[in-house]
PyMOL Python script that loads the backbone (N, CA, C, O; Angstrom):
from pymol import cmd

cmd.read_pdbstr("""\
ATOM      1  N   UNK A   1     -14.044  12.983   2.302  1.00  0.00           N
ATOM      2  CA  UNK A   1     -13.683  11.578   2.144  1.00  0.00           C
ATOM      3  C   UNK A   1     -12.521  11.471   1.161  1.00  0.00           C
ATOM      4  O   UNK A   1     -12.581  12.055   0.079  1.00  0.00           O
ATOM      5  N   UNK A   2     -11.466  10.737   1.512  1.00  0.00           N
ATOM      6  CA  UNK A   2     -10.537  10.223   0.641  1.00  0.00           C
ATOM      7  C   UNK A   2     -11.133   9.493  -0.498  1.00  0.00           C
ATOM      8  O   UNK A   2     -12.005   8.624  -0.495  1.00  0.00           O
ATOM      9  N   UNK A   3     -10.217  10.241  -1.852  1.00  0.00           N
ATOM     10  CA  UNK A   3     -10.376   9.657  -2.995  1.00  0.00           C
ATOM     11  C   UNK A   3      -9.425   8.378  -3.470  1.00  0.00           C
ATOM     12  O   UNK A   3      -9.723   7.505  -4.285  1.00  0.00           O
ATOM     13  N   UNK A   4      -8.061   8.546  -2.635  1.00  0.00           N
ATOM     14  CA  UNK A   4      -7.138   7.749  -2.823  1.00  0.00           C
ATOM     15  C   UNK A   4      -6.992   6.895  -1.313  1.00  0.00           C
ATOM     16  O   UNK A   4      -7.218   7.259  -0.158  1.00  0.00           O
ATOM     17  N   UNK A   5      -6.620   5.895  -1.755  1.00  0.00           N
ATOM     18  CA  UNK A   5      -6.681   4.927  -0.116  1.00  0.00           C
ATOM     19  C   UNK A   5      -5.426   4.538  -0.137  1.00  0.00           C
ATOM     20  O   UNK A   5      -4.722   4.382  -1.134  1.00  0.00           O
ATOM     21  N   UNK A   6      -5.108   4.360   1.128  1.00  0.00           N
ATOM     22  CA  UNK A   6      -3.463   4.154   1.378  1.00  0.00           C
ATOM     23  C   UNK A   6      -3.827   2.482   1.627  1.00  0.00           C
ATOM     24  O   UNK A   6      -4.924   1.942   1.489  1.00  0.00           O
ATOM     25  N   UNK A   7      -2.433   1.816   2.070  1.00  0.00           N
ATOM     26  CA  UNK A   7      -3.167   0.459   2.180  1.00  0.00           C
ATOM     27  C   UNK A   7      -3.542   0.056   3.683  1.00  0.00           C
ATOM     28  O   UNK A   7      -4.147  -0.974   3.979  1.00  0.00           O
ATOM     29  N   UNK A   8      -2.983   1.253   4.799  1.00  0.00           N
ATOM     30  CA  UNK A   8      -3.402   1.159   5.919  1.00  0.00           C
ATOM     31  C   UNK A   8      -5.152   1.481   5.990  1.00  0.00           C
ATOM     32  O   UNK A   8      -5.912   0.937   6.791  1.00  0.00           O
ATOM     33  N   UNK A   9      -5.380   2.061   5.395  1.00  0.00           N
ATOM     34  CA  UNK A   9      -6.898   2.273   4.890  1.00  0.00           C
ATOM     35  C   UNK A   9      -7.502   1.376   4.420  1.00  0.00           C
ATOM     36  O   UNK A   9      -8.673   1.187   4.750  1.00  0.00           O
ATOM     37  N   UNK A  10      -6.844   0.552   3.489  1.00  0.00           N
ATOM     38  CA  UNK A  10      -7.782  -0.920   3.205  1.00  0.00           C
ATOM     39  C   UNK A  10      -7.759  -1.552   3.817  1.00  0.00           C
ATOM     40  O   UNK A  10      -8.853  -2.095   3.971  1.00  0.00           O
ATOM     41  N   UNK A  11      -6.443  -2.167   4.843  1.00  0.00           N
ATOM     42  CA  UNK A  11      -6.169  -2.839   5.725  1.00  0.00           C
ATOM     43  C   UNK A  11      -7.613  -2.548   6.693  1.00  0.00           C
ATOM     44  O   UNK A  11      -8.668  -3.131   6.443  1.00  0.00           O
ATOM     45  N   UNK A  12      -7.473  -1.605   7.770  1.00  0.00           N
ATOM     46  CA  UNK A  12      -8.937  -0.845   7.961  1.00  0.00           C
ATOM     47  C   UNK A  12     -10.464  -1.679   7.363  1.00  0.00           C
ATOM     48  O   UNK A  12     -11.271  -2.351   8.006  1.00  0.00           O
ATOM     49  N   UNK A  13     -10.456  -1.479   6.556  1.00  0.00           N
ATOM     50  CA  UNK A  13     -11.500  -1.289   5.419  1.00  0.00           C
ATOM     51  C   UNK A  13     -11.885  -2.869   5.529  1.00  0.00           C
ATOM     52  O   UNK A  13     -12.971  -3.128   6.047  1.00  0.00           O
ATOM     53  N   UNK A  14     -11.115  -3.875   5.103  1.00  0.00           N
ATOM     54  CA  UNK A  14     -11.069  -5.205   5.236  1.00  0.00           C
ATOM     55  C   UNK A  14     -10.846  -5.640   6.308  1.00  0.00           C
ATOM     56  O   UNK A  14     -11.355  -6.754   6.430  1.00  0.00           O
ATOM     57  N   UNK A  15     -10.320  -5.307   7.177  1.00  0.00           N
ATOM     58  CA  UNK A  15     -10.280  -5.957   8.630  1.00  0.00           C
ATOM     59  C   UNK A  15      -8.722  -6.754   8.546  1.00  0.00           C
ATOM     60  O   UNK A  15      -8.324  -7.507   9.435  1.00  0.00           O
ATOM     61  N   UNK A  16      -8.112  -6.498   7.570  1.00  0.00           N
ATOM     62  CA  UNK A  16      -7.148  -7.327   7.154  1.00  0.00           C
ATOM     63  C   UNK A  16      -5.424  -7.344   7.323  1.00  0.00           C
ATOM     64  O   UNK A  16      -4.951  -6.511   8.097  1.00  0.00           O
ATOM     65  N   UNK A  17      -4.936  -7.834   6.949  1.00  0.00           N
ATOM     66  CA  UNK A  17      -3.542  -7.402   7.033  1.00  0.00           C
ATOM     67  C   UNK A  17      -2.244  -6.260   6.328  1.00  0.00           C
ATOM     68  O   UNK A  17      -2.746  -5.731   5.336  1.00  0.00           O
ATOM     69  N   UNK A  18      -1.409  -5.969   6.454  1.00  0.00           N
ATOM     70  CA  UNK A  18      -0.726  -5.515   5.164  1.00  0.00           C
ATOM     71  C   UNK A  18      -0.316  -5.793   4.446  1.00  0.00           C
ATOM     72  O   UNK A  18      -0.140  -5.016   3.507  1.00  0.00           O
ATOM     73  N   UNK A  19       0.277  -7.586   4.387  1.00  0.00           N
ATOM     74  CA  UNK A  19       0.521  -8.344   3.345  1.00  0.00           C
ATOM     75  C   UNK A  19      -0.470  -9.203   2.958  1.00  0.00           C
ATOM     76  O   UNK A  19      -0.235 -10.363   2.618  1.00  0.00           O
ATOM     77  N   UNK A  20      -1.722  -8.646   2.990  1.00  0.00           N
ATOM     78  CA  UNK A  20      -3.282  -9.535   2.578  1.00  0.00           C
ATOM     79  C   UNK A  20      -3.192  -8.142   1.249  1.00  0.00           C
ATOM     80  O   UNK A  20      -3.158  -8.161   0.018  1.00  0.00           O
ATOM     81  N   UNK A  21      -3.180  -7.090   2.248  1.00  0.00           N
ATOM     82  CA  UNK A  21      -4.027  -5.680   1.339  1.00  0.00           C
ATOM     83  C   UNK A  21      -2.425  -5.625   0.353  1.00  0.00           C
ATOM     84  O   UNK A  21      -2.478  -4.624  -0.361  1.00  0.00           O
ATOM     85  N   UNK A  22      -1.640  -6.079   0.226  1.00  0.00           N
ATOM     86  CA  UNK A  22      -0.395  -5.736  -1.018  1.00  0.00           C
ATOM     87  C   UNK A  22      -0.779  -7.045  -1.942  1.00  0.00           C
ATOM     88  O   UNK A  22      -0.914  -6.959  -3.162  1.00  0.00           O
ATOM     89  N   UNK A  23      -0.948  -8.361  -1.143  1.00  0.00           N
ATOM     90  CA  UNK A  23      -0.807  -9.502  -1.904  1.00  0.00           C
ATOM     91  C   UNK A  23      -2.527  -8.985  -3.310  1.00  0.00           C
ATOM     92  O   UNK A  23      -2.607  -9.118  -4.531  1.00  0.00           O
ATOM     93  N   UNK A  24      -3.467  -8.467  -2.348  1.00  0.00           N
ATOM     94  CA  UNK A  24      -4.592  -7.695  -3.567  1.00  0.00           C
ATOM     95  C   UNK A  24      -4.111  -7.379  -4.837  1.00  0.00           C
ATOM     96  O   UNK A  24      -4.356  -7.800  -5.968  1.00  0.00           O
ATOM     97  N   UNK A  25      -3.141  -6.279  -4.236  1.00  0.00           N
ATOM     98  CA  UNK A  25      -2.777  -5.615  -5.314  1.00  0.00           C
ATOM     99  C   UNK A  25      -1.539  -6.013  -6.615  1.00  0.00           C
ATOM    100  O   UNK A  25      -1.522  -5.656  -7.793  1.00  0.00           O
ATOM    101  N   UNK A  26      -0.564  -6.889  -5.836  1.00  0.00           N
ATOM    102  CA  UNK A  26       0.287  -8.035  -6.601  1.00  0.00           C
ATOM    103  C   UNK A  26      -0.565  -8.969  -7.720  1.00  0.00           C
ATOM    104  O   UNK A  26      -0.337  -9.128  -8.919  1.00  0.00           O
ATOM    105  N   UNK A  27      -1.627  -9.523  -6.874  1.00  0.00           N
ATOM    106  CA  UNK A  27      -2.452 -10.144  -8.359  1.00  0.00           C
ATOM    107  C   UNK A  27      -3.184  -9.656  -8.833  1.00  0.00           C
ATOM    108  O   UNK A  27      -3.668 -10.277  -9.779  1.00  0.00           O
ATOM    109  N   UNK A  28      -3.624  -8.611  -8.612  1.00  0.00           N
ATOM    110  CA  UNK A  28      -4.741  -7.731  -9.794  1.00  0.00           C
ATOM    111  C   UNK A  28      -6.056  -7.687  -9.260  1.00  0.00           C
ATOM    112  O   UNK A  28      -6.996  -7.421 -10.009  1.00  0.00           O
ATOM    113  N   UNK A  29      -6.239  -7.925  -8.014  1.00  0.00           N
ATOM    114  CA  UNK A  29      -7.834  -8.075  -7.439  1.00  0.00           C
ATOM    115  C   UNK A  29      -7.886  -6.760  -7.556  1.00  0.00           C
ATOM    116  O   UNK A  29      -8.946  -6.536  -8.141  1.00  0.00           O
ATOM    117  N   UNK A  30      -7.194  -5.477  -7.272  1.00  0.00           N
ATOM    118  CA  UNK A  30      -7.128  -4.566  -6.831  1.00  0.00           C
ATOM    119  C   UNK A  30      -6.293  -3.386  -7.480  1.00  0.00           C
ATOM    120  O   UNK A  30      -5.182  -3.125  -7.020  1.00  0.00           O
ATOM    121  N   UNK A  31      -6.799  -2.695  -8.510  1.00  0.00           N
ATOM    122  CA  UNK A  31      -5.685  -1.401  -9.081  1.00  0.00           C
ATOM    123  C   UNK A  31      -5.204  -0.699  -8.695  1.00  0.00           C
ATOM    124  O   UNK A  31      -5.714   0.345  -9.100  1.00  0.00           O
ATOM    125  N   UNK A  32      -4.204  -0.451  -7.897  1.00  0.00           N
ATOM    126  CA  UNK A  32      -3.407   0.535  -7.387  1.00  0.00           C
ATOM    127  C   UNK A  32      -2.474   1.202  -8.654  1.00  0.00           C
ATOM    128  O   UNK A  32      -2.260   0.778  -9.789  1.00  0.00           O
ATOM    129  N   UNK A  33      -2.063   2.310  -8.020  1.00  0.00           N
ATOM    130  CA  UNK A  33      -1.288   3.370  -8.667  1.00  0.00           C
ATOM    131  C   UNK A  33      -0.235   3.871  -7.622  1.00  0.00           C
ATOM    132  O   UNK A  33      -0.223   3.834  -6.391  1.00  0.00           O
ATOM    133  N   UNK A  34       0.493   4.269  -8.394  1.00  0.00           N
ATOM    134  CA  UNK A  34       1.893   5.398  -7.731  1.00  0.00           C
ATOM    135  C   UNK A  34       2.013   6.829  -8.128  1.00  0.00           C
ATOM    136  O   UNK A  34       2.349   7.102  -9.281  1.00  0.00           O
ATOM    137  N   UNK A  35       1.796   7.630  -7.378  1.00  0.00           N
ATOM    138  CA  UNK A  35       2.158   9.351  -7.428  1.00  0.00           C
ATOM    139  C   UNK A  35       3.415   8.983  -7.971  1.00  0.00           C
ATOM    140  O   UNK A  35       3.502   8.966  -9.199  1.00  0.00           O
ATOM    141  N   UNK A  36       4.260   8.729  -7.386  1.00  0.00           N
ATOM    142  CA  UNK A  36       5.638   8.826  -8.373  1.00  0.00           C
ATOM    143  C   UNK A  36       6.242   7.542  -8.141  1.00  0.00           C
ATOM    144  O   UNK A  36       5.594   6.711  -7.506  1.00  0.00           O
ATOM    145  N   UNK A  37       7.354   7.270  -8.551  1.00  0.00           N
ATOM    146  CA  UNK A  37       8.442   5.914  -8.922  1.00  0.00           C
ATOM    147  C   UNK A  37       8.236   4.803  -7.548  1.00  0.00           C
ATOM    148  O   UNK A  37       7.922   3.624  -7.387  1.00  0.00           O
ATOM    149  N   UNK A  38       8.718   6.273  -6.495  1.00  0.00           N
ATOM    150  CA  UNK A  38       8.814   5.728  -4.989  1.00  0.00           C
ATOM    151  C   UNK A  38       8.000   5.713  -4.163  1.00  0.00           C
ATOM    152  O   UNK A  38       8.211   4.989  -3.190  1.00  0.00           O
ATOM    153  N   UNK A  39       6.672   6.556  -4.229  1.00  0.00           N
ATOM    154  CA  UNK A  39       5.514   6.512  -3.720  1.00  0.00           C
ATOM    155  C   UNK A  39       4.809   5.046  -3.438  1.00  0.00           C
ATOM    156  O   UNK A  39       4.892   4.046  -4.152  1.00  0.00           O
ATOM    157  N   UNK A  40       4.147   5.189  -2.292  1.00  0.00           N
ATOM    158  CA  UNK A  40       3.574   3.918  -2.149  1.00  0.00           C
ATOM    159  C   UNK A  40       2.338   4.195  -2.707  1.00  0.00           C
ATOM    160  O   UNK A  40       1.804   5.230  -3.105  1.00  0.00           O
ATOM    161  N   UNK A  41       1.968   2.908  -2.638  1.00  0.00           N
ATOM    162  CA  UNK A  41       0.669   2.342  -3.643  1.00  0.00           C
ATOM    163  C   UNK A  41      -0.746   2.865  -2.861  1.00  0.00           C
ATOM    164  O   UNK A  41      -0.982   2.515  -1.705  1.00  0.00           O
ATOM    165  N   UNK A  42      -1.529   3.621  -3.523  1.00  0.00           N
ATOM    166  CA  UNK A  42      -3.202   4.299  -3.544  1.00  0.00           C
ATOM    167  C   UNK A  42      -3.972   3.507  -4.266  1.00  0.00           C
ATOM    168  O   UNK A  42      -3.628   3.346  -5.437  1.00  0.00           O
ATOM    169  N   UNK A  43      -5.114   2.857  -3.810  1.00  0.00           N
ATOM    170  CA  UNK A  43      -6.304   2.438  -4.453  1.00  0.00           C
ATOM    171  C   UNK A  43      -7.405   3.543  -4.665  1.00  0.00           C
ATOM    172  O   UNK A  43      -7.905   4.065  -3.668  1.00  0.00           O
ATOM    173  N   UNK A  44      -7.702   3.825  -5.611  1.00  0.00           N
ATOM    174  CA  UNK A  44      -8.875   4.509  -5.810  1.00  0.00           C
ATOM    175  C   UNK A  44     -10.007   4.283  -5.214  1.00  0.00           C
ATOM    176  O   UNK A  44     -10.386   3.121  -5.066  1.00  0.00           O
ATOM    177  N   UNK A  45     -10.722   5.309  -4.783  1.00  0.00           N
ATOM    178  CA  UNK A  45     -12.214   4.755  -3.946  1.00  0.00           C
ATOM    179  C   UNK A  45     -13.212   3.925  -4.502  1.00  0.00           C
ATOM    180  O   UNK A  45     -13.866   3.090  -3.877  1.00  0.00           O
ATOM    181  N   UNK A  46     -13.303   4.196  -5.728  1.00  0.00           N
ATOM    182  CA  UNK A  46     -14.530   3.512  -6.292  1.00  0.00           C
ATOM    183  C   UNK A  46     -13.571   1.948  -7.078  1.00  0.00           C
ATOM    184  O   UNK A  46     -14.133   0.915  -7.442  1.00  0.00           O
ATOM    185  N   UNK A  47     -12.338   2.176  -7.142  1.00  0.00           N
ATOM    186  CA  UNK A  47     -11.822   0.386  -7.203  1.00  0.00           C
ATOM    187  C   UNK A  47     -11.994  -0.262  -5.866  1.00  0.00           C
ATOM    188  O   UNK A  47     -12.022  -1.459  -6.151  1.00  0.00           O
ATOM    189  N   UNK A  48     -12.083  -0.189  -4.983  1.00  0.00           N
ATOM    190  CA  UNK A  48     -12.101  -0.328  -3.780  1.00  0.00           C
ATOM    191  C   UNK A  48     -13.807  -0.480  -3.558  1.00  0.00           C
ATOM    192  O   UNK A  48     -14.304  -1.413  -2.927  1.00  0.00           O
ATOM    193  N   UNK A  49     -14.420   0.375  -4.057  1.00  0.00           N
ATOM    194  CA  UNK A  49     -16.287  -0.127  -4.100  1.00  0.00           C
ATOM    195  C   UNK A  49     -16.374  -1.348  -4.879  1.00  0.00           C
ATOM    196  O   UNK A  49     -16.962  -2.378  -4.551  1.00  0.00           O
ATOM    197  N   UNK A  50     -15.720  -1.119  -5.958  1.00  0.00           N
ATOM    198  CA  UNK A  50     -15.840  -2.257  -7.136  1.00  0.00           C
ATOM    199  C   UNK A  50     -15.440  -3.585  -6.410  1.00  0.00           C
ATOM    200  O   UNK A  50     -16.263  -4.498  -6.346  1.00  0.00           O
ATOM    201  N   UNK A  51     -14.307  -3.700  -5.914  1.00  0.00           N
ATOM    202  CA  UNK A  51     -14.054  -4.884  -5.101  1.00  0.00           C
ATOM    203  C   UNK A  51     -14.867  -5.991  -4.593  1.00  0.00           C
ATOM    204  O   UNK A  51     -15.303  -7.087  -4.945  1.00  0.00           O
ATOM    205  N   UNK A  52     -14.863  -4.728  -3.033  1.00  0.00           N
ATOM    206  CA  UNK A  52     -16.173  -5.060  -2.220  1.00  0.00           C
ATOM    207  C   UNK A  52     -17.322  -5.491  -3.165  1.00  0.00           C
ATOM    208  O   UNK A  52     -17.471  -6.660  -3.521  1.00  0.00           O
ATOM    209  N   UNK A  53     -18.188  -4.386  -3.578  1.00  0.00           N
ATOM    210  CA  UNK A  53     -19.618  -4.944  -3.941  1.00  0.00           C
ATOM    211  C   UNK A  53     -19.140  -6.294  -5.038  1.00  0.00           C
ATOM    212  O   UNK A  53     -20.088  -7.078  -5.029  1.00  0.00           O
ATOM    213  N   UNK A  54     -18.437  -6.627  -5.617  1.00  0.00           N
ATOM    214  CA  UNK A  54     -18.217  -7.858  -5.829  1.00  0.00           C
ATOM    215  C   UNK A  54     -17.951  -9.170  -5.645  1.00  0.00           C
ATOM    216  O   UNK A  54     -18.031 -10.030  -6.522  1.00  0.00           O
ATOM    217  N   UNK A  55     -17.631  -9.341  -4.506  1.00  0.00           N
ATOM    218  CA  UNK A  55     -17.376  -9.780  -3.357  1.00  0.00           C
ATOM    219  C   UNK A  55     -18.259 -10.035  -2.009  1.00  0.00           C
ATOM    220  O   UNK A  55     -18.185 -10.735  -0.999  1.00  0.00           O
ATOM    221  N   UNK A  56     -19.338  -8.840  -2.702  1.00  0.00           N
ATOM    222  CA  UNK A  56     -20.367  -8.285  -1.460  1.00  0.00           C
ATOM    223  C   UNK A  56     -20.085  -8.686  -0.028  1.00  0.00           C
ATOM    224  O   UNK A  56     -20.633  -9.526   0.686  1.00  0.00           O
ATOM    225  N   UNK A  57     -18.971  -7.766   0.221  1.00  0.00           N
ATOM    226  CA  UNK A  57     -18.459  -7.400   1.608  1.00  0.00           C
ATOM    227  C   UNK A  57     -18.409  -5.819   1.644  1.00  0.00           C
ATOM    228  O   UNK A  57     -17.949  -5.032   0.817  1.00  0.00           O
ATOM    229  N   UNK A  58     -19.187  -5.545   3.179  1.00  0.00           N
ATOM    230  CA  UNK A  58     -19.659  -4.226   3.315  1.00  0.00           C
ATOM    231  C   UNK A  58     -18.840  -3.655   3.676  1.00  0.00           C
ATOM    232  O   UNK A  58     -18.199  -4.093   4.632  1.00  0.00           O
ATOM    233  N   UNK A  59     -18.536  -2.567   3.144  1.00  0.00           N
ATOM    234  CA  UNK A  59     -17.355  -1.052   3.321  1.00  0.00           C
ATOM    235  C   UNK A  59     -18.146  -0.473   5.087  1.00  0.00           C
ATOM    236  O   UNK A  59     -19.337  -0.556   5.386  1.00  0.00           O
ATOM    237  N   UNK A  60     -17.316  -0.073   5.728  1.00  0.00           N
ATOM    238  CA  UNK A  60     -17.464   0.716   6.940  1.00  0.00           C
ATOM    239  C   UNK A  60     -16.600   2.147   6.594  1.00  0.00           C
ATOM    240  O   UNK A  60     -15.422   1.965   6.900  1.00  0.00           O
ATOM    241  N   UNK A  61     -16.802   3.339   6.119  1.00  0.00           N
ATOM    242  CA  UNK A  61     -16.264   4.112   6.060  1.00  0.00           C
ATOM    243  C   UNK A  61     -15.873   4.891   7.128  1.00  0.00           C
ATOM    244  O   UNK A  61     -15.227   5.931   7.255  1.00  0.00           O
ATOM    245  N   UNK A  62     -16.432   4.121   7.859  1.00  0.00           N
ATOM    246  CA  UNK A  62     -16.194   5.167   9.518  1.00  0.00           C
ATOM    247  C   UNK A  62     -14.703   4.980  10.159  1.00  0.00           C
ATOM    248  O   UNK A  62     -13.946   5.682  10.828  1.00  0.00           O
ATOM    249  N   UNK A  63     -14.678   3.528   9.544  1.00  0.00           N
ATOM    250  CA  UNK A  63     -13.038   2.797   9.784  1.00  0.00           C
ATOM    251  C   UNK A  63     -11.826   3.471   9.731  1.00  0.00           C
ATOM    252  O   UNK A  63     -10.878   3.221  10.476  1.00  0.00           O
ATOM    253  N   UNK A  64     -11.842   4.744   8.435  1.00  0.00           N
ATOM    254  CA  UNK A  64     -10.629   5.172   8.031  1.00  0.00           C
ATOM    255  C   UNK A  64      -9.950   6.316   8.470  1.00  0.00           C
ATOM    256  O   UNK A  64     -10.918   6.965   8.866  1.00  0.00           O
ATOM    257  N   UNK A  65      -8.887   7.088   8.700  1.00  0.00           N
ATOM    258  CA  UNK A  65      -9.020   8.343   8.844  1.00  0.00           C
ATOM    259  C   UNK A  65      -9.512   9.265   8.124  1.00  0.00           C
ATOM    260  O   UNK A  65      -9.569   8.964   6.932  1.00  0.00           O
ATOM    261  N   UNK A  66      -9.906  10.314   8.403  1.00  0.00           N
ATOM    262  CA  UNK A  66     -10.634  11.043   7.249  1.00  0.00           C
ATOM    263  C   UNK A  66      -9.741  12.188   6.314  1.00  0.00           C
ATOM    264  O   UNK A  66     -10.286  12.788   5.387  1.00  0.00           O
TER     265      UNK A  66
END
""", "prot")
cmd.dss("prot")
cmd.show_as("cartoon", "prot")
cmd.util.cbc("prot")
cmd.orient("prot")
């Protein structure tokens, strides 16, 4: 299982869009990080649990690539 989630993976994950799963991360619902300067943005798995179970909307892990 991925430790880092791309945002096509949350997108996935949420059922959602790509400017739903960036606008997350623009206001802070959501901590993303960058491997480097130009790298696109990774959510951590368990920020991504944290979310959800807060929210209590159920993760489908089957959704993602593996």
């Amino acid at each position: 299982m991925k430790d880092l989630l791309e945002v096509s993976d949350i997108m996935a994950l949420l059922d959602g869009s790509d400017s739903t799963v960036r606008r997350l991360i623009d206001k802070g619902h959501l901590d993303a990080i960058r491997l480097t300067n130009r790298a696109p943005r990774r959510v951590r798995r368990d920020e991504m649990e944290r979310y959800a179970n807060s929210r209590k909307i159920p993760l489908d892990w089957s959704r993602i690539k593996k």
